[in-house]
Phi, psi and omega in degrees: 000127170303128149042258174323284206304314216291309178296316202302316202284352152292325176311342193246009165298308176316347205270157216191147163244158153243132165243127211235111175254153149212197185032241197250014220170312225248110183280083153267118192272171176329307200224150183090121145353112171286155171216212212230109173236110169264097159197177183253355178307156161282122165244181169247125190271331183199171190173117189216180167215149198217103191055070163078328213253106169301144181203125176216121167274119157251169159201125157265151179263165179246179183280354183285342194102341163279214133286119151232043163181123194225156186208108211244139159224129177217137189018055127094027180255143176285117180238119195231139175265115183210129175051021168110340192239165210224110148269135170233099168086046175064353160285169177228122165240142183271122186268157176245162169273078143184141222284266181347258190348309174279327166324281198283349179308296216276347166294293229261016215217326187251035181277116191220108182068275178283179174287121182291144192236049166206183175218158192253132125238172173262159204205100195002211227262000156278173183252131183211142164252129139211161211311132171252000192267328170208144183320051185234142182221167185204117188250126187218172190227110161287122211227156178279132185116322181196222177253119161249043177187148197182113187234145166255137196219121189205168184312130179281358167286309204274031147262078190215124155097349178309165174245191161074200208256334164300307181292005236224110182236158138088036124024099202264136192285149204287229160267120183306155170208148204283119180213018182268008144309284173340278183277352136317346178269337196255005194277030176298293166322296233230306191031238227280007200254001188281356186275298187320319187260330173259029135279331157283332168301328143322307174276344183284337209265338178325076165101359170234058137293347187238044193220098159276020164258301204309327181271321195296315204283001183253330151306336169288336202268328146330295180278340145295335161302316204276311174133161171282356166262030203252148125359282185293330165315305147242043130216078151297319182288330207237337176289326200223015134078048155279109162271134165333105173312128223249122197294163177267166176058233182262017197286169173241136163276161193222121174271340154225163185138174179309076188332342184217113176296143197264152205237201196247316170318325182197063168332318168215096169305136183253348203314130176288122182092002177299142218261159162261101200236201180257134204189193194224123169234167174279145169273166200319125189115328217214140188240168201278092194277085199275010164298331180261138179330298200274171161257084173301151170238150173214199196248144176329306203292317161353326222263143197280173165269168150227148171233099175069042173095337209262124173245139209230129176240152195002153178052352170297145184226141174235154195239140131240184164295002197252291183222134181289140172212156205200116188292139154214097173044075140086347179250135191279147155244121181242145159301155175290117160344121138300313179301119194306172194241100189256150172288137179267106174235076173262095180064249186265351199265091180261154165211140211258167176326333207235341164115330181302143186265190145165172184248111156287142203297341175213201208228046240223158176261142166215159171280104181264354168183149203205152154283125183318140193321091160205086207330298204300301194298339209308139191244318177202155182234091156277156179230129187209163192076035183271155179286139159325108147288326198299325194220098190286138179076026130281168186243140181238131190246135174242111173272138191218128182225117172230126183233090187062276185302132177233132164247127171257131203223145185239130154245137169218182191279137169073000169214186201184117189254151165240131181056243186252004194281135180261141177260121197243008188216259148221175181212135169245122157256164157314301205290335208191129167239121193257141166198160158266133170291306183204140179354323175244036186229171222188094208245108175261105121296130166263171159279012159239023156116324173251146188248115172253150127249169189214148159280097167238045182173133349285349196231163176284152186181143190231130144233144172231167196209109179280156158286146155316348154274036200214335184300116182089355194240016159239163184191183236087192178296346173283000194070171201247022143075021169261028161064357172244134205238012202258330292135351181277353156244052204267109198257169194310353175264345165133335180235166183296097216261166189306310194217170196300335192255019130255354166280312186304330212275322180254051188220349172302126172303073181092187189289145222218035182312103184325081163241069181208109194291139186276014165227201189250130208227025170240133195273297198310319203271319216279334219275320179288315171332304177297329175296291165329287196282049124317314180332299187293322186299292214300128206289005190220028191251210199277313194256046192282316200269006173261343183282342145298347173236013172210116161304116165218069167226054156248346153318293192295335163323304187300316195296318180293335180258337156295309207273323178295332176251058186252341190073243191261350153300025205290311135033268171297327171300330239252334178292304158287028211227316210273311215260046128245033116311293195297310177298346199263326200250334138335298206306314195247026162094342193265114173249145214255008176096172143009000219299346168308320153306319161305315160269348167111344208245033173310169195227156145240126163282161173283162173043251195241020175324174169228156147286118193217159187250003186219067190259140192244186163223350155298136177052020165238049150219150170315033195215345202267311188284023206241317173170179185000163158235101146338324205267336173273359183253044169216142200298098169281063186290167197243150160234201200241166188147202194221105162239180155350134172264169176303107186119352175234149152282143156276112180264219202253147166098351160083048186216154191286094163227201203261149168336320184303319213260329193301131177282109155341107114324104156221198195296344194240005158140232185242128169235179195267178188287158180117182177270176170177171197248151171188157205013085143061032179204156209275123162241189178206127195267121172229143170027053141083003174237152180250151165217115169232174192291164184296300217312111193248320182081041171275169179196203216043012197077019190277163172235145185278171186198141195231120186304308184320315176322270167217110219266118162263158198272087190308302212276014137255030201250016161230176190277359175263345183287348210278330222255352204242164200293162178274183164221159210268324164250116164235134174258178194253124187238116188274144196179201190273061222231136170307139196289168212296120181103336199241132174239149173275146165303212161246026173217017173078014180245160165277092190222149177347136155333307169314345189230044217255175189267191195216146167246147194219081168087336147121003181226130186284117182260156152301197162282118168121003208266160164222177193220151163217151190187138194007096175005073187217106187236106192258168178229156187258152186182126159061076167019044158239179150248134181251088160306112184243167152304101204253175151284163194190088197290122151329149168200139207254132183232127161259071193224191214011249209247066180066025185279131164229129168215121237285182164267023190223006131106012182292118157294138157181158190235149191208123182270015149357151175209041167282166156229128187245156174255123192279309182203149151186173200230035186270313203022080170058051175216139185299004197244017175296178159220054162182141115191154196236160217226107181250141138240126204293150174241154153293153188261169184303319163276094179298348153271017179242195196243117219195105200267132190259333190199128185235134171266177202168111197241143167217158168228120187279196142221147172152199180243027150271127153276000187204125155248145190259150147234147141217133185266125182207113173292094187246047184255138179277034173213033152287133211233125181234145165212000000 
């Protein structure tokens, strides 16, 4: 099919009839000539079936003469027009001026046994239903007392075969009654069909002379029929004294126009194929502020934003942590996410660096993130779901960060291992600083940049925050942090897989069977499940005020499937499932109150703690007040968990007191509040700080350094450590030492790295001095020597008792009692210039060895072409070089 042919044949899918009643009566059907049926009875106005799917419109007239009461049944969902309201299915909904919105409110609100198959709007000052199973619509203009005009508008094949008052032709004519003022304007139009209507204007006029809807609608639909370029189009109105109908609010009536007027919501409406009826606008210039209760029109940049419910007008700006945003005339502009894109490890539940959610098939150990296969670069291994042995039917997570150096960090419920070690605080590395944040958290900063947590109470759960040096160089179940979500089941062999369970199934640690059900397999667990996590739905519950800024219902999914296969805990599960909803929405700033309370889920602490939803780890334990906290120079968001109340340390035994009752930390270990002596000075541990005296009787410009204090690498505070290997535990020795930056020298002052000296040989050079030694010409810097390479001639010695030593500086002795050749530069070819010849002797001491004689053969050009020398020693000490 061409083209051509392709348009003609949609124009003729398209081509469509109407039936139309209006004023007290008056039928125009699908065919035919209209006429007048006067009662109050319920009639079918048309009632057909189309694939099976029944459709019957009734409508009664009142004594006013209109409508007041119509009844739409479409695939047997019931819709009745009554009194000004629209029921479907015995609900009641209010329409507004803007379309979109009630479209989806009555989608999602009236499904009730069947599928709803239509949409409801507003259409410029009628009302129109319509069919989403087929073209058929139904329009109507509401007037106070009923409707007084209502047309059915469908494909003209399926008006074939109809029933009702649409379907009703030829029709017999009423009693005449005088309308023919009127219609002296149509007979342009209207010629031989003008006897005929205005016997309907007579009976429509029939006992409703003093009802101006019942006269006005049926003269508009007259002059709409003859067209707007008709005569009687324009001046009907000003012919039968029909006044403009009066818009609500700030609207204008329009006698043509755009049925869907533009709003601060859709400043310029597009619909395709949107038709020109009669309606209500703002006036020119100014749009529809469909935010507001009342109806206002105001100008774009005017128009307020909305968020959550919530209305924010022009230059108003909302903050989350992430990002900033600022209405400008009804649209928000946001700033770039700050915030990293982290992997998520809930329970069986993942969402990767890049955001894809998806479940893993089991219960199983996997690699949730790594460096990409680059043994020698590996940077970290993390691991997670291998089972607890200390604790069966727990999930236990093992991280392995290896930097040159490999550190294992163990997470299980309630603890944390370093090795073999338990952190019961914090542990400080080169690699790494581990601390609780608060009672179930569990915190890892690395030195490159990524930040883990870990949930280890009530249940293990995992985050990470990859570095920024990392993007694209990573895989595991988290994904490889390249902003494409696309590429996120990139499985260990390298390629991409369809779906979650073979990809997560090749990220697994040894073998893997899928046991973890994708549904719910308890009638008893799924029913309570569904009540409860009902909770994240609800708009008027605890966690309502999160819901414009976390969607939840892959929350609400997690939850149901969590909480339905949990076995006998369900409770908790159901607690944990609620609090990383609650956690996700902490993350972007929004609190959300009390809600463990709210849900049944209080926590109780041990010993004398509170519960709090904003627990820090800077500066609240007694080890904090002992010096620096490591823990305040690292990005702390608070989580919820069990500390401290305000005004207490966490002290040793995990119990809350004030600064006074707190035990010292220092390099040599814990002392109790009071005085006490350590390295050989009067100190006095007061509110969790040690204070001892200063006084050292240093000079030279040292400063005293007291380990207990502040503990520093004593044994690189000189210019000779600079030069000497490190050692991986150097301890701290209180004493006498160079200030921060400064080292001593090798004459005992305090100076710079830059200046610090060099030893040579048992003798002390400055900076800058330089030596030479085996054709080496070194210079002193920073307390090293930096050695470059000189020329440097070999040199070969023959002396005492056969002692030799090559032009490669090799020793070694030989007793011959020969004459050898010593150097020569023939090596077996007739083209040499040079050899020299020594021959050994017995010595004055006939047991030793003694060159006696050296020959020197040269080869020239000239015409002696060779000369010999020979040198003859008659000394018992002769020695050559």
């Amino acid at each position: 099919m061409t083209p051509q042919q392709w348009m003609l044949s949609v124009c003729f899918l398209l081509v469509s009839v109407t039936c139309r009643t209006f004023g007290s009566g008056v039928i125009q059907p699908f065919k035919g000539l209209g006429y007048y049926v006067r009662s109050n009875c319920p009639f079918t106005l048309t009632r057909f079936t189309h694939n099976r799917v029944e459709y019957d419109i009734t409508i009664q007239r009142g004594d006013n003469g209109l409508l007041v009461q119509v009844e739409i049944t479409m695939n047997k969902v019931r819709t009745v027009l009554q009194n000004g309201s629209i029921l479907v299915e015995k609900k009641r909904f209010v329409l507004k001026y803007e379309s979109t919105k009630l479209v989806l409110h009555l989608k999602k609100t009236a499904c009730i046994g069947n599928l709803i198959s239509f949409h409801i709007f507003q259409y410029g000052i009628y009302t129109r239903l319509r069919s989403s199973l087929l073209p058929l619509s139904v329009t109507w203009r509401s007037v106070p007392g009923g409707i007084d005009s209502l047309w059915v508008e469908l494909q003209q094949e399926l008006s074939t075969g109809m029933t009702g008052l649409c379907g009703k032709d030829n029709a017999t004519s009423m009693s005449p009654i005088v309308c023919r003022e009127f219609f002296s304007y149509t007979l342009e139009c209207l010629q031989v069909k003008t006897p005929h209507y205005i016997q309907l204007c007579e009976a429509n006029f029939y006992s409703y002379e003093k009802s101006k809807y019942v006269g006005c609608a049926f003269f508009k639909e007259i002059a709409l029929h003859c067209g707007n370029n008709s005569y009687v189009w324009q001046k009907w109105r000003a012919i039968t004294k029909c006044a403009e109908p009066t818009c609500p609010g700030d609207l204008v009536y329009k006698e043509e126009g755009d049925a869907f007027i533009p709003s601060c919501s859709n400043p310029n409406p597009s619909f395709s194929g949107q038709a020109i009826t009669s309606t209500c606008v703002c006036p020119k210039g100014k749009v529809l502020d469909d935010h507001a209760e009342d109806l206002h029109c105001v100008s774009v940049p005017s128009c307020p934003c909305v968020f959550s419910g919530r209305t924010y007008l022009t230059g108003d700006i909302r903050k989350t942590k992430c990002q900033a945003c600022i209405c400008d005339g009804g649209r928000w502009h946001c700033s770039e996410n700050s915030c990293l894109g982290g992997c998520h490890i809930e329970g069986q539940f993942v969402t990767t660096f890049d955001g894809k959610k998806y479940v893993v098939p089991g219960k199983c150990t996997y690699v949730a993130s790594q460096v990409n296969k680059q043994p020698t670069a590996q940077i970290y291994d993390i691991r997670t779901f291998s089972r607890s042995p200390d604790f069966p039917g727990k999930m236990s997570l093992i991280m392995h960060i290896i930097w040159n150096l490999q550190e294992m960090y163990t997470f299980t419920h309630n603890m944390v291992k370093f090795e073999d070690q338990e952190i019961t605080e914090l542990h400080q590395s080169d690699r790494a600083l581990v601390f609780w944040q608060s009672s179930m958290y569990v915190e890892v900063h690395t030195s490159f940049g990524m930040k883990i947590q870990v949930q280890v109470s009530p249940e293990i759960q995992l985050y990470i925050t990859p570095s920024g040096n990392h993007t694209g160089m990573i895989s595991g179940l988290c994904g490889n942090n390249n902003n494409d979500t696309t590429d996120d089941f990139t499985s260990s062999s390298g390629i991409i897989e369809n779906s979650p369970e073979p990809f997560a199934l090749s990220w697994s640690v040894g073998p893997c069977t899928p046991n973890i059900p994708p549904t719910c397999i308890n009638t008893d667990n799924e029913i309570f499940a569904d009540e409860k996590c009902s909770v994240l739905n609800n708009p008027a519950g605890i966690f309502a005020k999160c819901h414009g800024y976390i969607p939840t219902d892959q929350f609400h999914t997690a939850c149901i499937l969590r909480t339905c296969n949990c076995g006998t805990s369900l409770v908790q599960c159901l607690c944990v499932a609620l609090g990383n909803y609650a956690k996700a929405c902490a993350s972007l700033g929004v609190e959300l109150g009390d809600w463990r309370k709210a849900t049944n889920c209080s926590l109780t602490c041990e010993k004398n703690q509170d519960f709090s939803y904003n627990v820090r780890a800077c500066n609240h334990t007694c080890r904090s007040l002992s010096g620096p906290d490591p823990r305040c120079g690292q990005e702390d968001a608070p989580v919820e968990g069990c500390g401290c109340p305000e005004g207490t340390h966490l002290n040793q035994g995990q119990i809350c007191t004030p600064k006074t009752e707190c035990v010292c930390h220092h390099h040599g270990g814990i002392t109790p509040p009071g005085p006490v002596v350590i390295d050989g000075r009067q100190c006095d541990c007061k509110n969790g700080k040690l204070h001892c005296s200063e006084d050292c009787g240093c000079g030279n410009g040292k400063v005293c350094v007291h380990c207990s204090e502040y503990p520093v690498k004593t044994a690189q505070k000189t210019c000779d450590s600079l030069s000497k290997p490190l050692v991986a535990n150097m301890t701290c020795e209180s004493g006498c030492y160079c200030p921060h930056d400064q080292y001593e020298d090798h004459h005992g002052n305090c100076v710079s790295r830059d200046n610090c000296t060099c030893v040579y040989s048992g003798k002390v050079f400055r900076a800058g001095e330089t030596v030479k030694t085996n054709c080496k010409k070194c210079v002193c810097g920073q307390g090293q020597w930096d050695c470059t390479d000189e020329p440097c001639p070999g040199t070969c010695q023959v002396y005492g008792n056969g002692h030799y030593q090559t032009f490669d500086s090799k020793w070694y002795r030989f007793g011959g009692h020969c004459q050898y050749t010593l150097v020569e530069d023939y090596c077996g070819s007739q083209n040499g210039t040079f050899s020299l010849r020594v021959e050994s002797v017995p010595c004055c001491d006939e047991a030793l060895t003694c060159s006696r004689s050296i020959i020197l053969d040269l080869q020239v050009s000239g015409p002696i072409p060779k000369y010999s020398l020979t040198f003859i020693w008659w000394s018992c000490y002769a020695n050559f070089y």
